[in-house]
Jmol script that loads the backbone (N, CA, C; Angstrom):
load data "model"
ATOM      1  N   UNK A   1      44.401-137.094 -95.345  1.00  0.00           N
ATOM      2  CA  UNK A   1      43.407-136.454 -94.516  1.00  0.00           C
ATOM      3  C   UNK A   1      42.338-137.479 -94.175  1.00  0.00           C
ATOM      4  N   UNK A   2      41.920-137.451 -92.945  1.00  0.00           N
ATOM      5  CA  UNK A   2      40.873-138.412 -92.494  1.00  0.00           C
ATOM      6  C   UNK A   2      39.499-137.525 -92.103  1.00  0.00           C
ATOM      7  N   UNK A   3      38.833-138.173 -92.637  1.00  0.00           N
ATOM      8  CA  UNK A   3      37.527-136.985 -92.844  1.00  0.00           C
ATOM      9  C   UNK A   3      37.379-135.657 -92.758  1.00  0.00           C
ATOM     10  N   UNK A   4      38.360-134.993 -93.323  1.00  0.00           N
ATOM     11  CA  UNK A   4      38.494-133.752 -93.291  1.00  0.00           C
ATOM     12  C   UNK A   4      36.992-132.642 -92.843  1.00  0.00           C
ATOM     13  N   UNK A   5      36.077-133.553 -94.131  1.00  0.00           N
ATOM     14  CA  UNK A   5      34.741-132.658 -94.529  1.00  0.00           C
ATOM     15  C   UNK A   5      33.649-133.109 -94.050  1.00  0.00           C
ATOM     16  N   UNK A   6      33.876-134.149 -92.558  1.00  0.00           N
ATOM     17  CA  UNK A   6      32.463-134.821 -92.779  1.00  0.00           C
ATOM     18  C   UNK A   6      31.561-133.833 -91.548  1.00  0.00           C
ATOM     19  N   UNK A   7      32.448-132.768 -90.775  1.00  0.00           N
ATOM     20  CA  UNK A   7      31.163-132.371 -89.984  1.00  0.00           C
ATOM     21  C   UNK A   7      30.687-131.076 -90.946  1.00  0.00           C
ATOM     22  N   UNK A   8      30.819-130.363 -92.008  1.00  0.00           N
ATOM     23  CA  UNK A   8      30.855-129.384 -92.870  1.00  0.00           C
ATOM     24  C   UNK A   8      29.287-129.595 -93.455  1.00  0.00           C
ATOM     25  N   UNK A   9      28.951-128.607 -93.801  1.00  0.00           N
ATOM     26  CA  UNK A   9      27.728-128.370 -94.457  1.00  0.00           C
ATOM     27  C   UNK A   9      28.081-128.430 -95.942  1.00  0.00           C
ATOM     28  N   UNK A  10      27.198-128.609 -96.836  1.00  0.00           N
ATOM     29  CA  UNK A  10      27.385-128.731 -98.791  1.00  0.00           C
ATOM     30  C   UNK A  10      28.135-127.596 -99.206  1.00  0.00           C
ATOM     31  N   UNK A  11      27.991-126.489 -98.952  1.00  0.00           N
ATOM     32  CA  UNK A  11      28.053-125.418 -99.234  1.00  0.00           C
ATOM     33  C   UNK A  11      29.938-125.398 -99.013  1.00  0.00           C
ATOM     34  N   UNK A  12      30.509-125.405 -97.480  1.00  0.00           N
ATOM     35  CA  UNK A  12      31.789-125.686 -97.007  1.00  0.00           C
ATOM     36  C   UNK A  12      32.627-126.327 -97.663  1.00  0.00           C
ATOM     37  N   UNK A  13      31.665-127.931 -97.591  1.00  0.00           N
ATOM     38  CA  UNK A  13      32.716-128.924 -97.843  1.00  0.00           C
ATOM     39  C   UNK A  13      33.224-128.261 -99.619  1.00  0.00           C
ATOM     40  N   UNK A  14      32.359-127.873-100.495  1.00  0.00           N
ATOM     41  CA  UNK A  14      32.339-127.298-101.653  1.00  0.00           C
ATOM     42  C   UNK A  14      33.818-126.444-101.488  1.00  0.00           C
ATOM     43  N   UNK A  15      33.515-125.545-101.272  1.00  0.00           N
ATOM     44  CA  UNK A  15      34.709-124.357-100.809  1.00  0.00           C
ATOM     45  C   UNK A  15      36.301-125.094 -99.977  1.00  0.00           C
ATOM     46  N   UNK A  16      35.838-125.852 -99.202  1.00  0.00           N
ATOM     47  CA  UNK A  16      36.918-126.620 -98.899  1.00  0.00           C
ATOM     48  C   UNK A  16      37.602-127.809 -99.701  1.00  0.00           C
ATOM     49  N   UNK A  17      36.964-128.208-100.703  1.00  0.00           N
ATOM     50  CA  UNK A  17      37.215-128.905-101.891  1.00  0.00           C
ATOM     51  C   UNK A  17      38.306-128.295-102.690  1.00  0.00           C
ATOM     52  N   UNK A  18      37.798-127.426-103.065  1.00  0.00           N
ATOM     53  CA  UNK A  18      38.304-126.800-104.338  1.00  0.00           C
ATOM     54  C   UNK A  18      39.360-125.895-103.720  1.00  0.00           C
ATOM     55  N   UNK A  19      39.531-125.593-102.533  1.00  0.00           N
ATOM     56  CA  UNK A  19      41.011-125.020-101.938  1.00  0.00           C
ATOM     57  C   UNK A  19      41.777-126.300-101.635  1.00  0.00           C
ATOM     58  N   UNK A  20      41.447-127.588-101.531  1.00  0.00           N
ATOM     59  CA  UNK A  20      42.685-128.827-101.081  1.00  0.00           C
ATOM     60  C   UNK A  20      42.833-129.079-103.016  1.00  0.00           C
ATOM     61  N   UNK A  21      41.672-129.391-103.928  1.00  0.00           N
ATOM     62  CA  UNK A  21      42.473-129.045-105.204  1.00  0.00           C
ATOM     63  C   UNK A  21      43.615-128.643-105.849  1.00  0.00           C
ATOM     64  N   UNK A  22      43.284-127.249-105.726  1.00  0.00           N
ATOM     65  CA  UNK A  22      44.602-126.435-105.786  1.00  0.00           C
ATOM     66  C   UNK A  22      45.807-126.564-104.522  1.00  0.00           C
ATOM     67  N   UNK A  23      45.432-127.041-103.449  1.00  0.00           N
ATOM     68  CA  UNK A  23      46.850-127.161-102.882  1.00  0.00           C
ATOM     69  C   UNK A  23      47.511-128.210-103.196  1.00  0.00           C
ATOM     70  N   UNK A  24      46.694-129.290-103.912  1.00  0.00           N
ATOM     71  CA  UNK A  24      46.844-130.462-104.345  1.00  0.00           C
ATOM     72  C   UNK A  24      47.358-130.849-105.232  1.00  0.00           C
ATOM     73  N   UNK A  25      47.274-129.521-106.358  1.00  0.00           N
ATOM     74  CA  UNK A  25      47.591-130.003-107.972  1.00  0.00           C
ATOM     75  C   UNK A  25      49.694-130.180-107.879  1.00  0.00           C
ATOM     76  N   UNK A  26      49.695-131.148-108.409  1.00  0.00           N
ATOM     77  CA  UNK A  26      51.237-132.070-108.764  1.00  0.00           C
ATOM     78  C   UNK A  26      51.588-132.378-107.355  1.00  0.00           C
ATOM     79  N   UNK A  27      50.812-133.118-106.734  1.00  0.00           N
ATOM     80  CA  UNK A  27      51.271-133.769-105.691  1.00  0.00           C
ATOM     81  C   UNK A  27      50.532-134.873-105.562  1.00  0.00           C
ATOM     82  N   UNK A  28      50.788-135.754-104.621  1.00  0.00           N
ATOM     83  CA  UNK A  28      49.715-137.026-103.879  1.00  0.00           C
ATOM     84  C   UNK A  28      49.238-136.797-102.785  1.00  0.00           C
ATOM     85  N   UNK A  29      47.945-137.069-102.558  1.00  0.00           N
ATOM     86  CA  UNK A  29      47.413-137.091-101.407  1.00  0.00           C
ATOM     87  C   UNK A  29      46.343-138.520-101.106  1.00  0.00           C
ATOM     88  N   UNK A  30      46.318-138.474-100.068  1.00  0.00           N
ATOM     89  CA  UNK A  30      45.147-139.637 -99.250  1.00  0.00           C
ATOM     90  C   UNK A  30      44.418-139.223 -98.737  1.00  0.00           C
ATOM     91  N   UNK A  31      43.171-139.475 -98.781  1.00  0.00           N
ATOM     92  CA  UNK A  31      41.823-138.406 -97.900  1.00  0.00           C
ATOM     93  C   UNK A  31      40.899-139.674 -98.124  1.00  0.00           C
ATOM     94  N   UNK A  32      40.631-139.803 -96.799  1.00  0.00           N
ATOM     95  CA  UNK A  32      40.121-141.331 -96.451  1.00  0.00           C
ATOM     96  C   UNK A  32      38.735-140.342 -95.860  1.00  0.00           C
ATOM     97  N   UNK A  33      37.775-140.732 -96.761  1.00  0.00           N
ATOM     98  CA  UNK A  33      36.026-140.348 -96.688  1.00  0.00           C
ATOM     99  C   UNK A  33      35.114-141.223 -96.532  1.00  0.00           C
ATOM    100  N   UNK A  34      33.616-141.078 -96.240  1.00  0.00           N
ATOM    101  CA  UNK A  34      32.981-141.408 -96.041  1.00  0.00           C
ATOM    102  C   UNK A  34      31.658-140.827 -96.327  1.00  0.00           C
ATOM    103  N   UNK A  35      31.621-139.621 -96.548  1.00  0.00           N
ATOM    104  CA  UNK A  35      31.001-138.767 -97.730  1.00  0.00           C
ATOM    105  C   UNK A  35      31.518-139.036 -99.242  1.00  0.00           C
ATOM    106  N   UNK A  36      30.901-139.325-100.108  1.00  0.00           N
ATOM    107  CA  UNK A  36      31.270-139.956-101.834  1.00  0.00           C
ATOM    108  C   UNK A  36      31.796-138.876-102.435  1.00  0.00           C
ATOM    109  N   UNK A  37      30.747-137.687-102.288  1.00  0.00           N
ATOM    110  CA  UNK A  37      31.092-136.456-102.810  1.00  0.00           C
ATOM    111  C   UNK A  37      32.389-135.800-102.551  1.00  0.00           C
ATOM    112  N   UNK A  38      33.505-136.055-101.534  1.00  0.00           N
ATOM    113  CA  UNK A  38      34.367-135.565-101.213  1.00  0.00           C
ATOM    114  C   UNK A  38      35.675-136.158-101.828  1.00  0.00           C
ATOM    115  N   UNK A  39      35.602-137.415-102.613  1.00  0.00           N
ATOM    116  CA  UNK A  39      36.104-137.642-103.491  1.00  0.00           C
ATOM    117  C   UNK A  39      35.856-138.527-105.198  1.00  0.00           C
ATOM    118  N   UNK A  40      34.725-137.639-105.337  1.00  0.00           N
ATOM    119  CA  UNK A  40      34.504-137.934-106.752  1.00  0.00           C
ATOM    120  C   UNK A  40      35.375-137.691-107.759  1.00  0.00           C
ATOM    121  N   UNK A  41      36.179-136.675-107.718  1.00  0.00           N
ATOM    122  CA  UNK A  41      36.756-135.928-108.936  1.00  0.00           C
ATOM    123  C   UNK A  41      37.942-136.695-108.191  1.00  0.00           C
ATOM    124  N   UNK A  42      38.739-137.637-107.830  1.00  0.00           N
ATOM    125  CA  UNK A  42      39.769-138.205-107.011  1.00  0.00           C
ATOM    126  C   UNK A  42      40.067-138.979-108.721  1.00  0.00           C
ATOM    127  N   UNK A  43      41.885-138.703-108.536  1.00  0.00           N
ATOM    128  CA  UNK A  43      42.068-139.554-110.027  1.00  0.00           C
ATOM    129  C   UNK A  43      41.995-140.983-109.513  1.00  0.00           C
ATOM    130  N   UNK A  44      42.082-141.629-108.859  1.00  0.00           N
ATOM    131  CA  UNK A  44      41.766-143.031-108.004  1.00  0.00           C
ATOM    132  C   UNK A  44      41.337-143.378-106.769  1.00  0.00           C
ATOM    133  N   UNK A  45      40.560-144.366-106.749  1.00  0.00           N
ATOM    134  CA  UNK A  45      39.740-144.155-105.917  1.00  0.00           C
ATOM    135  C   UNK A  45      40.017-146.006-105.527  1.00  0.00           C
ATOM    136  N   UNK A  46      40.115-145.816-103.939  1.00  0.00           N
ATOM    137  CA  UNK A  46      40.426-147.633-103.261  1.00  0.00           C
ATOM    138  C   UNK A  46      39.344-147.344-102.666  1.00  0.00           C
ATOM    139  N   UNK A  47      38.062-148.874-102.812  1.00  0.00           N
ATOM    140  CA  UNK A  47      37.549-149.402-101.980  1.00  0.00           C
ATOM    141  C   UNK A  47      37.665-150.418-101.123  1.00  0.00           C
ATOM    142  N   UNK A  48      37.630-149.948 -99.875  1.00  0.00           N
ATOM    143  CA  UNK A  48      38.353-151.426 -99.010  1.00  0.00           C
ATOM    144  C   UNK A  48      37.283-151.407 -98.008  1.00  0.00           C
ATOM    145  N   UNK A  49      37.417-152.829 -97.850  1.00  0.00           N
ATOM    146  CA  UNK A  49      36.382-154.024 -96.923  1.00  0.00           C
ATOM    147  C   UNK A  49      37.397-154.538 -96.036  1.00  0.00           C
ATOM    148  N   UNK A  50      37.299-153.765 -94.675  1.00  0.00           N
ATOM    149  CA  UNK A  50      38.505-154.565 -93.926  1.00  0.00           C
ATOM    150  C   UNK A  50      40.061-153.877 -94.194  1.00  0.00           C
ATOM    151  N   UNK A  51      41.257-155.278 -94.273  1.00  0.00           N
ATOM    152  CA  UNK A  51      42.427-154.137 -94.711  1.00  0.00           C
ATOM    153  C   UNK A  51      42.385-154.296 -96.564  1.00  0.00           C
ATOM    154  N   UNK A  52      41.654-155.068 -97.287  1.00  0.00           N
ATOM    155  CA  UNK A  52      41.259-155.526 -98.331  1.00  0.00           C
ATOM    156  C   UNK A  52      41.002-154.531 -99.584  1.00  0.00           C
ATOM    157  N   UNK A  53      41.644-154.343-100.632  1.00  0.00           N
ATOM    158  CA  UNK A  53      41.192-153.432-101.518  1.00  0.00           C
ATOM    159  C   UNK A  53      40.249-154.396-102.317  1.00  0.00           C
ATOM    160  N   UNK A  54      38.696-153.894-101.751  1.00  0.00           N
ATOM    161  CA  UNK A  54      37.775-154.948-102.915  1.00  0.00           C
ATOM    162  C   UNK A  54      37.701-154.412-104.447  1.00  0.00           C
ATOM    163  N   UNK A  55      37.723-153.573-104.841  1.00  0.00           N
ATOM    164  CA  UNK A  55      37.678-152.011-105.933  1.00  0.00           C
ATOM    165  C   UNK A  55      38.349-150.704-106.000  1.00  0.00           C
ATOM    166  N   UNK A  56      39.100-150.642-107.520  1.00  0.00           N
ATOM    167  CA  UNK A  56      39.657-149.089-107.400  1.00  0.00           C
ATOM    168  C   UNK A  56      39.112-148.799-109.218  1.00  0.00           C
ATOM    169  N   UNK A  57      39.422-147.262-109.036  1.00  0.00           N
ATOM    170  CA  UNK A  57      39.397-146.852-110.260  1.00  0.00           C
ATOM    171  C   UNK A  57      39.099-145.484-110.009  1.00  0.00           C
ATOM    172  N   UNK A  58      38.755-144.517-111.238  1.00  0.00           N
ATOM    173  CA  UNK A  58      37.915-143.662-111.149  1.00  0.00           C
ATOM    174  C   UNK A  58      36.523-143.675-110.568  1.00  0.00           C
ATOM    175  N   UNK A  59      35.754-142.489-110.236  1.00  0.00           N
ATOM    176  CA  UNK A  59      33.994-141.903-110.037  1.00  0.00           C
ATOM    177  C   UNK A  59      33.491-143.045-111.172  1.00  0.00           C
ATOM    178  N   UNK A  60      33.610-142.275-112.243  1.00  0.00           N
ATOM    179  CA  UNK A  60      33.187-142.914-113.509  1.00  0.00           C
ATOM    180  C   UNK A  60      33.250-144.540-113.929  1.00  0.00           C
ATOM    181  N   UNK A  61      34.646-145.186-113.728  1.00  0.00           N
ATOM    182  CA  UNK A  61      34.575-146.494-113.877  1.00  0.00           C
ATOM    183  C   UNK A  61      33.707-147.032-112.702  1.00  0.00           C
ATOM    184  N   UNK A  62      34.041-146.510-111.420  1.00  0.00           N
ATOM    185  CA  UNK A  62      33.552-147.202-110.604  1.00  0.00           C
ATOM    186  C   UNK A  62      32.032-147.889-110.376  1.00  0.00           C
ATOM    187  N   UNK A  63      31.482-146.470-110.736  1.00  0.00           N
ATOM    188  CA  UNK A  63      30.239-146.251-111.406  1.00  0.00           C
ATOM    189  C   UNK A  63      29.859-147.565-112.576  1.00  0.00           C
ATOM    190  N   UNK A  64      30.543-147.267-113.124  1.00  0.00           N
ATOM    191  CA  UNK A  64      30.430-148.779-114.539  1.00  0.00           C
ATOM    192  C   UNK A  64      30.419-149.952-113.886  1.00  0.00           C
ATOM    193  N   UNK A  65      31.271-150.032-112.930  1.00  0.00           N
ATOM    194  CA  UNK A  65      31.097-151.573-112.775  1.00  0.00           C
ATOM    195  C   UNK A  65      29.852-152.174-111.748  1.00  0.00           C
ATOM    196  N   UNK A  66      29.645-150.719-111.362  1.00  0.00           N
ATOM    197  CA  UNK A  66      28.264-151.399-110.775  1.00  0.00           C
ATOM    198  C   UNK A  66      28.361-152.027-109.252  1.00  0.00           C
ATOM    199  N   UNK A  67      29.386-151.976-108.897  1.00  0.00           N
ATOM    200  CA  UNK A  67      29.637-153.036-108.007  1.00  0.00           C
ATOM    201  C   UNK A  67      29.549-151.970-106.388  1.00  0.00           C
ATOM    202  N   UNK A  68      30.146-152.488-105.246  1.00  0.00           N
ATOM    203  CA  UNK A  68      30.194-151.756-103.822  1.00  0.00           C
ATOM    204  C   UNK A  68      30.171-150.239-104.078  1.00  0.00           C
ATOM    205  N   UNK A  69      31.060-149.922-104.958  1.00  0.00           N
ATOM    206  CA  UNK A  69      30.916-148.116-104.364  1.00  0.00           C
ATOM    207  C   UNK A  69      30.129-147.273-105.838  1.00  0.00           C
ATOM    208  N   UNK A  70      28.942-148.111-106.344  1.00  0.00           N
ATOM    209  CA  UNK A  70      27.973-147.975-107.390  1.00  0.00           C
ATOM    210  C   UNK A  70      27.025-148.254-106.075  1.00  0.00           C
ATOM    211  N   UNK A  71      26.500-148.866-105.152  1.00  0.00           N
ATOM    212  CA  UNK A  71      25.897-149.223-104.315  1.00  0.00           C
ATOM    213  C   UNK A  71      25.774-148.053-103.260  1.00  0.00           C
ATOM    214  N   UNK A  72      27.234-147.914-102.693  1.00  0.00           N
ATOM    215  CA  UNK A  72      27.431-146.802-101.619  1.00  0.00           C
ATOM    216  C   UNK A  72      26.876-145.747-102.491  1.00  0.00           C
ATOM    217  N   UNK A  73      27.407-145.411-103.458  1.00  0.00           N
ATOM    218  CA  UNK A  73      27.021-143.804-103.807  1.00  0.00           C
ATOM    219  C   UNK A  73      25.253-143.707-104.339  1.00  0.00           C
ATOM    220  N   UNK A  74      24.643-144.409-105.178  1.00  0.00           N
ATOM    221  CA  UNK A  74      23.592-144.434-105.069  1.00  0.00           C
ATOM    222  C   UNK A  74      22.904-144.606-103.906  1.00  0.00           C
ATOM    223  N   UNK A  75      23.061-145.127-102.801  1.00  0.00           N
ATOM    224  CA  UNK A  75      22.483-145.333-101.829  1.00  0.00           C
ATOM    225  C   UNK A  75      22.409-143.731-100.772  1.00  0.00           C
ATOM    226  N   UNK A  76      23.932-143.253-100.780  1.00  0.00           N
ATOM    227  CA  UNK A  76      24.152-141.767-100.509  1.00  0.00           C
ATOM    228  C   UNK A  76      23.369-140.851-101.186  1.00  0.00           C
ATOM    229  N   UNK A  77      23.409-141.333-102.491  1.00  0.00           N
ATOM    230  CA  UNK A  77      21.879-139.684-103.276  1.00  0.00           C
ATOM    231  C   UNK A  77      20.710-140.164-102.838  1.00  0.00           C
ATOM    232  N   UNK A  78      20.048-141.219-102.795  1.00  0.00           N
ATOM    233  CA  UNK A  78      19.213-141.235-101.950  1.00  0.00           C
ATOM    234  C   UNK A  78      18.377-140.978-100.606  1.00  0.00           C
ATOM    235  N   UNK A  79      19.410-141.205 -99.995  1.00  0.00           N
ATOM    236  CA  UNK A  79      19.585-140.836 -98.270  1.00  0.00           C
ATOM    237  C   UNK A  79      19.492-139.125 -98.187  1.00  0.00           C
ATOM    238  N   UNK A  80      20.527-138.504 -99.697  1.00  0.00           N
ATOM    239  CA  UNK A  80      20.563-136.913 -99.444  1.00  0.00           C
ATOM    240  C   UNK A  80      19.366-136.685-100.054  1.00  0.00           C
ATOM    241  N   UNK A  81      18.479-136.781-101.038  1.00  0.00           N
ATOM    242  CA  UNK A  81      17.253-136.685-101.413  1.00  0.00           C
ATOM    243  C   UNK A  81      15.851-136.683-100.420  1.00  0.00           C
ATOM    244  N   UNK A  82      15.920-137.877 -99.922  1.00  0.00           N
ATOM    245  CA  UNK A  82      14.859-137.845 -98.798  1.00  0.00           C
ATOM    246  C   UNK A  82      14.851-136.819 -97.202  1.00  0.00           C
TER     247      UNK A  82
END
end "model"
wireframe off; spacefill off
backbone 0.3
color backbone group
């Protein structure tokens, strides 16, 4: 899916989450975002620069290492805060 959720309000994309979940569970999928929140709970997660995978992992590792999508997503709660 290619931005499935990005014209959706919090509330939607929420509800529309948790129904691709369950259509989801024992299968693979690709859902190429640009909203963070739309794949946090993602069991892996590719960051790419270009055709380039610079970073993968989990929310959580990704988070640890601090690196590009520790940047993007802090930078995103911010942006939604103000």
């Amino acid at each position: 899916m290619d931005e499935a959720t990005s014209a959706l309000d919090n509330e939607s994309e929420h509800l529309v989450s948790q129904s691709l979940e369950r259509l989801a569970a024992g299968r693979t999928t690709l859902t190429i975002a640009h909203r963070l929140t739309t794949i946090r709970n993602a069991d892996r997660i590719l960051v790419l620069s270009g055709s380039n995978i610079i970073e993968e992992g989990n929310h959580e590792e990704l988070i640890k290492k601090q690196g590009i999508y520790y940047q993007l997503y802090t930078s995103a709660g911010e942006a939604e805060q103000n």
